[in-house]
C-alpha positions as a Markdown table, in Angstrom:
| # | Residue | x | y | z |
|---|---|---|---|---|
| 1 | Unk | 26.4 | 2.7 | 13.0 |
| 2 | Unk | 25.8 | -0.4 | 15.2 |
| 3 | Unk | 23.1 | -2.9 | 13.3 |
| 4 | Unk | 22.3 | -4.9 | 16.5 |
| 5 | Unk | 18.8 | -4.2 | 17.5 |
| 6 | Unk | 18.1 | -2.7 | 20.8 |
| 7 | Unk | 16.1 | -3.1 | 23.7 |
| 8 | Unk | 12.7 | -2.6 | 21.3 |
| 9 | Unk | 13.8 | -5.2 | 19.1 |
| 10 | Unk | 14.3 | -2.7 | 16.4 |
| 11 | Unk | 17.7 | -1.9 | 14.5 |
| 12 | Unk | 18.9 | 1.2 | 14.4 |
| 13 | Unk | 19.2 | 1.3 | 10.2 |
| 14 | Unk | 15.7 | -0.1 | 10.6 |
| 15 | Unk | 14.3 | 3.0 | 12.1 |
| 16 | Unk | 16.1 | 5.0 | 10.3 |
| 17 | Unk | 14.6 | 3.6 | 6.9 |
| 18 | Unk | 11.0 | 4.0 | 8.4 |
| 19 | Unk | 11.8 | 7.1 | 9.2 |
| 20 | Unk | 13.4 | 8.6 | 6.3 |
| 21 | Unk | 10.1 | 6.5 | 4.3 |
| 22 | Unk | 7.7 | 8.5 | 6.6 |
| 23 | Unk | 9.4 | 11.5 | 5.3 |
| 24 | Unk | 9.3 | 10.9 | 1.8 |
| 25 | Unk | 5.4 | 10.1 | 2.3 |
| 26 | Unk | 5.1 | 13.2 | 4.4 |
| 27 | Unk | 6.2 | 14.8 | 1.3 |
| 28 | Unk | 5.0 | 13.2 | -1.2 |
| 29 | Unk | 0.9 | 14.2 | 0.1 |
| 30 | Unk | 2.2 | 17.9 | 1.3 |
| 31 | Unk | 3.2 | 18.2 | -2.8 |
| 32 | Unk | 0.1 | 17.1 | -3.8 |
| 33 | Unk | -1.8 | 19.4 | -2.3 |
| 34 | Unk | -0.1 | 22.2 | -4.2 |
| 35 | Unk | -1.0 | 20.9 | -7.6 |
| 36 | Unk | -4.0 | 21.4 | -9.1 |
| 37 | Unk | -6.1 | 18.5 | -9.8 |
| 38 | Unk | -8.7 | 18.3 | -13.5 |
| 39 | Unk | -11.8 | 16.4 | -12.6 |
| 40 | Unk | -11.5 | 13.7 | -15.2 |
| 41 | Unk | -15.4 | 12.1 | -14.1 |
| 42 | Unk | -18.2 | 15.0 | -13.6 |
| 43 | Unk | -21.7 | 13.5 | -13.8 |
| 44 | Unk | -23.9 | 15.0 | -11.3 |
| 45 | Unk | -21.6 | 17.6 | -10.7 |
| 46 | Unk | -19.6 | 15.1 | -8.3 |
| 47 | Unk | -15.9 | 15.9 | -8.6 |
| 48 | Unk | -15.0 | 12.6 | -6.6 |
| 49 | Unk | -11.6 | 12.6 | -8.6 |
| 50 | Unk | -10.5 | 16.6 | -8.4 |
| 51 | Unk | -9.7 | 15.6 | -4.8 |
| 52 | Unk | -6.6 | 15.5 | -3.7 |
| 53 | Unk | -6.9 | 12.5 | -1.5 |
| 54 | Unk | -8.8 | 10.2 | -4.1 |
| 55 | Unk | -5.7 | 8.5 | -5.8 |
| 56 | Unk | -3.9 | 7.6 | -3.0 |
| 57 | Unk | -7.1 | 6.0 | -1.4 |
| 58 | Unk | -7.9 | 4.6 | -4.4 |
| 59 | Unk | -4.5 | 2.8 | -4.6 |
| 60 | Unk | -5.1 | 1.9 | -0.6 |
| 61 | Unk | -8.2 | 0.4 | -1.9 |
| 62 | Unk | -7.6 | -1.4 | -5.1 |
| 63 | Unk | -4.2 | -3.1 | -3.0 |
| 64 | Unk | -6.5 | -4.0 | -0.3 |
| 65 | Unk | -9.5 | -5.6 | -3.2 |
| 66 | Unk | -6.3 | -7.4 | -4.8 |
| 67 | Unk | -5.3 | -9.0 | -1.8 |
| 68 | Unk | -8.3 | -10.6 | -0.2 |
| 69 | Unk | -8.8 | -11.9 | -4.0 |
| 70 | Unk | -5.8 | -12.8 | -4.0 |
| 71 | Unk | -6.1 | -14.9 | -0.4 |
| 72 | Unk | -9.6 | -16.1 | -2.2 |
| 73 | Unk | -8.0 | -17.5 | -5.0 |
| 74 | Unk | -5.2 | -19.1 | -3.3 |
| 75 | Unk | -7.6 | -20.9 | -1.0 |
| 76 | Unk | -9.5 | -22.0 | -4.1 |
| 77 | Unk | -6.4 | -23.5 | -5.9 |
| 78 | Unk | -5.2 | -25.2 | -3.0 |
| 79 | Unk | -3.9 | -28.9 | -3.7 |
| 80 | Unk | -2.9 | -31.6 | -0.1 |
| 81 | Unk | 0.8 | -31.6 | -0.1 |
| 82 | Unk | 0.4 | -35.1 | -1.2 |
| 83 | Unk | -0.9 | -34.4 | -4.9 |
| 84 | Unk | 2.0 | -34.7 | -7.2 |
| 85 | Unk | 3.3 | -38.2 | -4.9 |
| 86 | Unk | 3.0 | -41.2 | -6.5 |
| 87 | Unk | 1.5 | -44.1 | -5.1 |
């Protein structure tokens, strides 16, 4: 199997990994429909977390949170390139 990338710009072993990672998420939310989920937080008889889709956009959202703090904090501990010279 030939590594070069093509006309697109992407390598073949490239596409095949996003491909065979598509698949494994394809799965992944096709078996997590089939389970049953226990509501873990009822108050007001909102079952927010019996969903099937409310841990993985959970997870989408908690990543997302982490990295713009992340970004924030990096911006706020910034030091000139210049700070550890000695002059």
């Amino acid at each position: 199997m030939s590594d070069e990338p093509k006309a697109s710009g992407v390598s073949t072993r490239a596409l095949i990994a996003w491909l065979v990672g598509a698949a494994v998420l394809v799965a992944i939310v096709a078996v997590d429909y089939t389970v049953h989920h226990h509501a873990h937080f009822t108050a007001d008889g909102i079952d927010v977390d019996a969903m099937p889709e409310f841990f993985p956009l959970f997870g989408l959202v908690s990543g997302f949170v982490l990295v713009l703090l992340s970004k924030t904090l990096s911006i706020a501990l910034k030091r000139k390139d210049t700070f550890y010279a000695d002059d």
